[in-house]
C-alpha positions, 0 to 999 in steps of 0.5 A: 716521770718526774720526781717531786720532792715532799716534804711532811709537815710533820717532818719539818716543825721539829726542825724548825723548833729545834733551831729556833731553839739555838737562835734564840740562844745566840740572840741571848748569848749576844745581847747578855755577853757579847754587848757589854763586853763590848761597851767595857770594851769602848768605855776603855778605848776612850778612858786610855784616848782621854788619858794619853790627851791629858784632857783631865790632869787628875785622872791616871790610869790604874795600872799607873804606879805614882811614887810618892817620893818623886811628887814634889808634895813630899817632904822630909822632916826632923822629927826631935826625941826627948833629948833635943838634940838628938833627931830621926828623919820622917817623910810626910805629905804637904797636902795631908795625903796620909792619914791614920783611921783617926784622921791625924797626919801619918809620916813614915820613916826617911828610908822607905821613902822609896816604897810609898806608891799610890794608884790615885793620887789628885795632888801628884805633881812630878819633878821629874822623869820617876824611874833614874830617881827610884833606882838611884833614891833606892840605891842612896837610901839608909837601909834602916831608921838613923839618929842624927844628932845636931851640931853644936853651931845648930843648937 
């Protein structure tokens, strides 16, 4: 004769249970994990496409390192000691970028000029290519704060 293969009931519904069990687990896993991993992962593609277009001149990528001394808004300026003669150099920010907690204007000392980085910076306006002008700005920088005291025939 022929065999017919029987299945109980009984035997089964554990079965399906059981695997049901880890499909709904997977279901779980992808729509809790999987998919906003994915939406992250979208959201950058499109922020590093806007970004390589230029669509938007004020958004940078974070990673970007934006050195203050190379942005045109930088200024050197002579800050007078009592004697008004006798002057330090400090570098500040035309758009009033630096601020100190109580909202005046910072400056910071001529020769850490070249350590000044910001990731975000809506005012940056570059002069040029940034790492010949760091390496060489690091290189001719004074090591430490310098007075220099005016000359007689700019008195």
């Amino acid at each position: 004769g022929k065999e017919m293969l029987v299945f109980r009931f009984s035997s089964i519904v554990p079965l399906y249970i059981k695997y049901q069990k880890i499909a709904d687990f997977f279901t779980f896993f992808e729509k809790f994990y999987i998919q906003p991993l994915l939406w992250w992962l979208r959201l950058l593609e499109i922020g590093f496409f806007l970004d390589r277009l230029s669509l938007f001149s004020g958004w940078r990528s974070m990673r970007e390192k934006v050195y203050c001394a190379n942005c045109e808004h930088c200024l050197v300026v002579r800050v007078f000691e009592a004697d008004n003669t006798k002057y330090v150099l400090r570098v500040k920010c035309a758009k009033k970028r630096w601020a100190k907690r109580s909202g005046e204007e910072k400056q910071y000392k001529y020769f850490t000029v070249a350590r000044r980085v910001v990731t975000d910076c809506p005012d940056y306006s570059p002069m040029g290519d940034v790492n010949p002008f760091i390496k060489n700005l690091r290189r001719e920088l004074p090591v430490k704060d310098e007075i220099y005291t005016l000359k007689e025939s700019e008195l």
